[in-house]
TIGU-886971 format. One record per residue (C-alpha): residue in one letter; x negated, z negated, y negated. Coordinates in steps of 0.25 Angstrom, whole numbers, plus 2048, in hexadecimal, padded with zeros to 3 digits. Example, Ala and Ser with C-alpha at 12.3 -4.5 7.8 and 13.67 -1.06 7.14 Angstrom:
<kefis>
A7CF7E1812S7C97E3804
</kefis>
This chain:
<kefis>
X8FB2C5037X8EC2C1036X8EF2B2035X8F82B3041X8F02BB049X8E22B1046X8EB2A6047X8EF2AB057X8DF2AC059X8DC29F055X8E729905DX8E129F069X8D3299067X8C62A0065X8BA29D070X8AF295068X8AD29D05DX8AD2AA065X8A22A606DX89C2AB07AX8942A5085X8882AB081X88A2A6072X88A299078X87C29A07BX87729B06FX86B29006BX871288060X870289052X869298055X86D2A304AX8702B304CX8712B9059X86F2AE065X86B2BA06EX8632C4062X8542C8060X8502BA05BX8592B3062X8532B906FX8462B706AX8472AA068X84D2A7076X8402AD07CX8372A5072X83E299078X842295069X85129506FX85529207DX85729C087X86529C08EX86429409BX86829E0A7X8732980B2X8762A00BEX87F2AA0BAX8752AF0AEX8692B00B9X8732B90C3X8772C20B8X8692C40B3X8632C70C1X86F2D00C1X86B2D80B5X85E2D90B8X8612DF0C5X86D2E80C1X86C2ED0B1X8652F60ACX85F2F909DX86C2FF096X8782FA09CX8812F5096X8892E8099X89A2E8098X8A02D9098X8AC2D2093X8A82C7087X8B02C0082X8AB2C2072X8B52BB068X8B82BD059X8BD2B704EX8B82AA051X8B82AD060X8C82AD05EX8C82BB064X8C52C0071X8BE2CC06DX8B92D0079X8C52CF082X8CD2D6077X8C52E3077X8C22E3086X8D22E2088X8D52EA07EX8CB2F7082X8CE2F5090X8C02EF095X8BD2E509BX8B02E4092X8B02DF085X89E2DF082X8932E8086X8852E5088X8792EC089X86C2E9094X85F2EB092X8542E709CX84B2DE096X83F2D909CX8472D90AAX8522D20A3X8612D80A0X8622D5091X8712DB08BX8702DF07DX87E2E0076X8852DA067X88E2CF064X8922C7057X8842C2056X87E2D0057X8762D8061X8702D006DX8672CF078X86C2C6084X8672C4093X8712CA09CX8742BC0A0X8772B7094X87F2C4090X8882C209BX88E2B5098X8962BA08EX89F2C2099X8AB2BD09BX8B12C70A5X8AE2D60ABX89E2DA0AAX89A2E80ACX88D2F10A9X88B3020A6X87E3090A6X87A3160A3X87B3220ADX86D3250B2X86B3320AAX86D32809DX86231E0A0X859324097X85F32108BX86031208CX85430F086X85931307AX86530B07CX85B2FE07CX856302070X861300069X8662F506FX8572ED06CX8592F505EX8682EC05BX8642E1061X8552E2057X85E2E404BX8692DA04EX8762E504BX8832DD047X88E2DC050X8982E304CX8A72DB049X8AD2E8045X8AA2F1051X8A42FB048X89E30804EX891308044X886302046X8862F903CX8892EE045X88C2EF054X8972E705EX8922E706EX8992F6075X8942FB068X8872F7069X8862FD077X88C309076X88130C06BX876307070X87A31307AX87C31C06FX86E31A069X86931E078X87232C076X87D32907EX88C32507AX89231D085X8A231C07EX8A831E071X8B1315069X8BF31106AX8C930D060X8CE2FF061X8DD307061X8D930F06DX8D5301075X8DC304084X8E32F6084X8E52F5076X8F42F6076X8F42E8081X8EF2DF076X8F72E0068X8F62D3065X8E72D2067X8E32E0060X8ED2DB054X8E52CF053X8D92D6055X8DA2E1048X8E02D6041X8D52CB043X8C92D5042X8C42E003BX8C62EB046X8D02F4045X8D52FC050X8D130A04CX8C430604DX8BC30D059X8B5303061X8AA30506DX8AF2FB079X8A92F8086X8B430108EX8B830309BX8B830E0A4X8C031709AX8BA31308DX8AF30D087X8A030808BX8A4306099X8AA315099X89E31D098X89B3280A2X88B32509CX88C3170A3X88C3120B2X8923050B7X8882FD0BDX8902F00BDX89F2EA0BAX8A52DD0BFX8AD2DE0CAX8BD2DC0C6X8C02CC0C7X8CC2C70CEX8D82C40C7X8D82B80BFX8C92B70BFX8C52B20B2X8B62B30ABX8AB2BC0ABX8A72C00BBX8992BB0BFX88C2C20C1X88B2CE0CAX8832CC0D7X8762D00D6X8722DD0DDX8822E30DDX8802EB0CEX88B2F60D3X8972F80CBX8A62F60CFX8A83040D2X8B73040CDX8B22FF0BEX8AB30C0BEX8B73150BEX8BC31A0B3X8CD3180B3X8D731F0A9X8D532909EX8C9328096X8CC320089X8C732807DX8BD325074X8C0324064X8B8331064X8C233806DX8B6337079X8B1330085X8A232B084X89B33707FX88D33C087X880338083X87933F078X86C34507E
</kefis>
């Protein structure tokens, strides 16, 4: 059933090795994370290129810079591949949970610029939000912390400049130590460290749309190491997940595309920051956490 199921992959074509835009960008010949502490380092020294803006990448900055703030957090739909970039990863578990967001980001303010810290197969990085954004591929949407909660992201920094310092693994298996670290994961305890708990895990069994994709979920458990009564934090929507907590706001989410659009949407116009009010309410039963919860309040 393996060799059938891989055999099905492969006929399907993988996307160059599994590769997104911004992997593209990497200087040639570089080794270790294109976008870590002494890749960045070396990009301000000169010793590697920086990457040349175009228009959309200088509207979306200007658009950072006027809209987000220290601690929020960035929703976008990748388009991250495994096994050899065979298999659409991202599409996969945003389908499956029911989100139409598959990565999350973190932003922090840096020295006026937006920078999004978040983790991927090469480990913790540290991008412009201009750079950060090319790898969308569809819906984009950003949370921030109620005002009573601002207090606490400082702490939140410190752990994302603490991850990013130390260069935490990505985590393949989408373990819940803190061994190594996958992208909501990362998030979700970077807001821990700061005392607050946004969501709880789910079990890949309790996924709202798991039952609508057999085959990809049998090739899914049978090509990868992740079992399916494995609790796994996701991006969400408005019943489970990141995007669920009552400690968040919603600054910002793409408006809904017309049928048969294709592609990610491009950048907001500057100076309208104010969410879609009808991606703001909450529809349907709240899904249940692995603990039997919704998002927990902040420890004091």
């Amino acid at each position: 059933m393996r060799l059938v199921l891989w055999l099905l992959v492969v006929l399907n074509g993988g996307q160059d090795g599994g590769k997104e835009p911004t992997d593209r960008l990497v200087p040639p010949g570089w080794q270790g994370n294109p976008w870590g502490p002494v890749a960045t380092a070396a990009r301000k020294s000169g010793a590697i290129p920086a990457v040349p803006d175009t228009p959309a990448m200088t509207q979306w900055d200007q658009w950072g810079r006027k809209t987000l703030k220290t601690g929020d957090i960035l929703f976008r739909r990748g388009d991250a591949r495994i096994l050899g970039g065979l298999f659409p990863f991202s599409r996969f578990i945003a389908n499956v949970s029911g989100s139409q967001f598959s990565h999350i980001g973190t932003v922090v303010i840096e020295d006026g610029e937006p920078v999004v810290y978040d983790t991927t197969k090469a480990s913790v990085r540290r991008q412009p939000l201009m750079i950060w954004i090319l790898d969308n591929t569809g819906p984009f949407g950003v949370k921030r912390l109620k005002k009573e909660y601002q207090n606490r992201v400082p702490k939140v920094v410190e752990y994302l400049h603490e991850t990013y310092q130390k260069q935490v693994p990505f985590d393949y298996e989408l373990s819940t130590d803190d061994r190594e670290l996958y992208c909501v994961e990362m998030a979700e305890k970077a807001f821990r460290h700061a005392g607050l708990t946004l969501s709880e895990p789910i079990l890949l069994a309790d996924m709202e749309r798991i039952n609508e994709f057999p085959l990809c979920v049998l090739g899914f458990t049978s090509l990868t190491s992740l079992k399916l009564d494995q609790a796994v934090f996701f991006p969400g929507n408005e019943r489970h997940g990141i995007w669920s907590s009552p400690l968040l706001e919603t600054v910002y989410i793409t408006p809904k595309q017309a049928p048969g659009h294709v592609g990610a949407p491009g950048p907001p116009p500057i100076g309208n920051p104010t969410a879609d009010p009808k991606g703001t309410k909450p529809t349907g039963p709240q899904q249940k956490s692995v603990a039997g919860r919704p998002a927990t309040a902040p420890r004091n």
